[in-house]
Each structure stands twice: as structure tokens, then as C-alpha cells.
N, C-alpha and C positions, 0 to 999 in steps of 0.2 A: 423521622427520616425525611429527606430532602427528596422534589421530586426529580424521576429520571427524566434522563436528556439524551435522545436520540441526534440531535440537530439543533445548531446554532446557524446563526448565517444562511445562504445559500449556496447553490452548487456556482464554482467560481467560473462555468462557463452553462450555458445552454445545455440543457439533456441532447436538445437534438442534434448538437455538433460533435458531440459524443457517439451518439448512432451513425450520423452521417458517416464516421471513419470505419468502420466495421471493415469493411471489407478490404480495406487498404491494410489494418490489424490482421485480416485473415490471413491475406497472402503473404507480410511477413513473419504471421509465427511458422509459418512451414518450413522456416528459412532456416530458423532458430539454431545455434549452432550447438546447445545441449537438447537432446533426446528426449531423454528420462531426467528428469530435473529432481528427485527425490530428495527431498530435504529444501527445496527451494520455491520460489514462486511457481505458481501452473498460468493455465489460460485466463481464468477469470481474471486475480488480481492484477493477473501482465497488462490483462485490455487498459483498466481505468489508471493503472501506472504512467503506462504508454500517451494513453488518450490524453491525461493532464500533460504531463510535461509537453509533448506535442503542443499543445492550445497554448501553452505559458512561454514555452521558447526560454527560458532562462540562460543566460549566461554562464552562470555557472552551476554545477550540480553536486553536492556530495553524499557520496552511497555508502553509510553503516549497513555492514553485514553482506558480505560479496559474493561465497560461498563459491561456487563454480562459474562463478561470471555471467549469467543467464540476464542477471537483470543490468548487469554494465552494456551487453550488447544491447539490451531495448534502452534503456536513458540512450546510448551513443544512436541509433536509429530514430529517435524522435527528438532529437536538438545534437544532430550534427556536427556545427559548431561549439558547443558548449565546452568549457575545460570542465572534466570529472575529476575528483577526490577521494581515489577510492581506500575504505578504514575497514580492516577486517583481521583477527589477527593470524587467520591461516589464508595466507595466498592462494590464489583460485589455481595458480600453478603444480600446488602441490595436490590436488587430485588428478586421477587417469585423466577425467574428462574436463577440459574447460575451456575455458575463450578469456582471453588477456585481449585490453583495448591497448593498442599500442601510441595513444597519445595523451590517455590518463596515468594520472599518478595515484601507487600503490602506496598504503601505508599500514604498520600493522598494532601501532600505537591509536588511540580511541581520538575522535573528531576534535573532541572537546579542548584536549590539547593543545589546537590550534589554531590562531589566529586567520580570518581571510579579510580581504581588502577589496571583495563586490559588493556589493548592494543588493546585484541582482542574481540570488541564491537560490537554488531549490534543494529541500531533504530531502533523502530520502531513507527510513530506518526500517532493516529488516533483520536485525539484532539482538533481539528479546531481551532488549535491556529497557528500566523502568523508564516508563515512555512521557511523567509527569516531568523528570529528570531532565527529559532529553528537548520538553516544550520550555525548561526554566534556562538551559541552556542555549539556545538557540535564540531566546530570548534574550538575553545576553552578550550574543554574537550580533545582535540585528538580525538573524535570519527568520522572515517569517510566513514561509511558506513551505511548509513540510507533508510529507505523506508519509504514513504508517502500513507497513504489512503485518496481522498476527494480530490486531485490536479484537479482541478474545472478551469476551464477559462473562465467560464463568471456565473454571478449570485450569486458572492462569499458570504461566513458569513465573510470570513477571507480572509489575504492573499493567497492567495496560487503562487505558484511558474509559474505554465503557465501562471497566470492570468499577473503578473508580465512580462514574457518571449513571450503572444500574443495578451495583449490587452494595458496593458500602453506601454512598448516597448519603455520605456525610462527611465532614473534618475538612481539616487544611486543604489537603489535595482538591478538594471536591469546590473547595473555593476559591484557589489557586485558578482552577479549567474556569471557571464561569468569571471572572474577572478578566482574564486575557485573551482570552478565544476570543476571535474576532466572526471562523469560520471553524464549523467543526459538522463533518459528513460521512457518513460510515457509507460507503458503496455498496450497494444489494449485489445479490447476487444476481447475476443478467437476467435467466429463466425463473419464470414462476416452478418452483418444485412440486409444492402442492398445496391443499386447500386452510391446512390447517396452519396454527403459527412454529408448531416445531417439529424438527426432526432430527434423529438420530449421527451428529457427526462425529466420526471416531470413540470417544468418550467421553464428548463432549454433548451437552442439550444446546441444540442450536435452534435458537429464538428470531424468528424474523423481524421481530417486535422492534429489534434493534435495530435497522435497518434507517436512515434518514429519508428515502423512498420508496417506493415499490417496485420489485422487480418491472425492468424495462420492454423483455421480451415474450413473447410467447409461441410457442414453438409449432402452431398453426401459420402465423406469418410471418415467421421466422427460423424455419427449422432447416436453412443449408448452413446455420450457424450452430444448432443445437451438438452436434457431437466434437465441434470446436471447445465449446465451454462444458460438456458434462463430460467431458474423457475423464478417466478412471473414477469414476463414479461409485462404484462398489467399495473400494478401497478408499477414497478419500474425501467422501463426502462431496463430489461434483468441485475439486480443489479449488473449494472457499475459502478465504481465510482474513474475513473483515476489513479487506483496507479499506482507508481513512484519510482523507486532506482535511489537513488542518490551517487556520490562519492566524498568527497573531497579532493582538490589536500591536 
């Protein structure tokens, strides 16, 4: 068996431009135009969502897996400017609750589909569809700078890339990642939780081990952020859920 890989590369900006924004992330999530986001992204994975695109500015952006639009209002808040492409095949319209960007375009046919004609792309996939699939594709497109929601290593619906990178830890796929990764970063969770490497999430063993670095914060010099990032905490596990920037070479 092959060893695991928490981290290729480095992080594609500075930890500390990343913290610098905290507070500018805070007072937009309150803004947030979904409530209860149930079935979608929460605070953690929103910050380093946000925080990347923010730092990269891309031009353009496209978003597998839409769900109530939670995450089309943060890509549209942290690159402004950017045309979005949004792939999902139930429209965010058709729940009670959601937010449609009214200068992005809806589609409910799969990304891969389609041809684009920037260079300067960003992914973004929160579609639980097999996510070796979706780096061989993008690869192909020339897109290569992508970020994953739901990078899961153990318990999976789907592939997912740790799962690949710490639990088979062998074959094609597992050669496939290490030949084209250019950049591969699993985001911690902000706060230290606790002392040991795991804890109980959902139904899931969650392994800190995974982690590409150490939680950032600590909630002695940093705790008017702490109930930001641990809201529903009893229910969902302090809404973690492994995202990941990836790069390809």
C-alpha cells in the first residue's frame, strides 16, 4: 500500500491573508440571503470558499452543484466581476428558499458538456460526483484551479479524493492524483476542537490527520469568531465538511 497524502504543493496564498479577511467574511455571512442552509454549505467551508476566490479574482467561475444558491451569492461577493456558470439539475428556484444571481447563467445539463473559451477559470464542485472524474475533466477543459466541497475519507457517496489519497492508497486513481496535482490542500477546520486526532462526525470517524495544516484558530485569541464557525455544532459536527483546492499541473 502507497503512502498517504495529506498535501502536495502549498497553500496558493499566505495563511495570513486568509485570516487577515475574517472579519470582512464575518460581517458578510450575516448578510447571507439563506438562513438555514440544510443540505448545503455552512460557515467553515463558506470562509475558505470565499477567502480563495477573493485572493484569485478569476474571471470566470463555474459552480457544480447549486442547491439553494447559498454558494452562487458568496462566488458573486468575492469576484464581483466574474461571469458565473451555474450546473445543477434542480434549479435553486425551485425551493421555498433561495437566491438566483441575476447575471449568472443557469444550466441543468452537467459542466462537462461544455465548452469555455477563458483561461482564466475557477471550480468550483459541491455535487458528490466522483471528483477524480471531475480533476480528469477539467484537465481537459484547461481548467486548473478547482475547489472541492465534501472531500470525505472515509464513509463516502462518492469518490472523493482523500478517500482515494488515505484509504485505497493504491491503483490508477491514486496515480492519476500524484502525477497531475500540481497543488492539493485539504482546509482544516478553523478551531482546534480538541486534543486528540478524532472525533465523532455524524457517522462519520473524523480524522484530523487529514488535514494539510493545523487548525488556525484558537478560541482564547480568537473567540468573537468562535460561534461564527461552531454553529450547530451538536447536529453537524461544527459544519465541516473537508474542503479542498486543488491545482493542476
Amino acid at each position: 500500500m502507497l503512502n498517504r497524502i495529506i498535501k502536495i504543493g502549498e497553500l496558493p496564498f499566505k495563511l495570513a491573508h486568509y485570516l487577515n479577511i475574517l472579519d470582512e467574511f464575518k460581517n458578510l455571512y450575516y448578510k447571507r440571503p439563506i438562513k438555514n442552509n440544510v443540505g448545503g454549505m455552512r460557515s467553515q467551508n463558506m470562509f475558505w470558499l470565499w477567502s480563495t476566490v477573493k485572493l484569485f479574482q478569476p474571471k470566470t467561475i463555474i459552480e457544480s452543484g447549486v442547491w439553494k444558491g447559498q454558494s452562487t451569492w458568496l462566488l458573486r461577493n468575492a469576484a464581483p466581476t466574474a461571469k458565473i456558470y451555474c450546473f445543477d439539475p434542480t434549479p435553486p428556484w425551485q425551493h421555498n428558499e433561495y437566491y438566483k444571481d441575476e447575471l449568472a447563467e443557469y444550466f441543468i445539463d452537467d459542466f462537462s458538456n461544455f465548452d469555455f473559451d477563458n483561461n482564466d477559470i475557477f471550480a468550483f464542485f459541491d455535487d458528490h460526483q466522483n471528483k477524480v472524474e471531475r480533476i480528469k475533466q477539467c484537465k481537459e477543459k484547461g481548467i486548473n484551479n478547482l475547489f472541492f466541497d465534501d472531500n470525505y475519507e472515509t464513509n463516502v457517496d462518492h469518490l472523493t479524493l482523500s478517500h482515494v489519497f488515505n484509504i485505497l492508497r493504491n491503483g490508477s486513481d491514486y496515480n492519476y492524483l500524484v502525477e497531475y496535482l500540481e497543488t492539493y490542500i485539504v482546509f482544516p477546520s478553523l478551531f482546534k476542537l480538541n486534543s486528540g486526532d478524532y472525533y465523532r462526525k455524524d457517522m462519520m470517524l473524523f480524522d484530523k490527520r487529514s488535514f494539510s495544516f493545523d487548525s488556525p484558530l484558537n478560541i482564547e485569541n480568537y473567540s468573537e469568531y468562535y460561534s461564527l464557525f461552531s454553529e450547530y455544532q451538536n447536529e453537524y459536527g461544527y459544519n465541516y465538511h473537508w474542503p479542498t483546492y486543488v491545482k493542476i499541473k
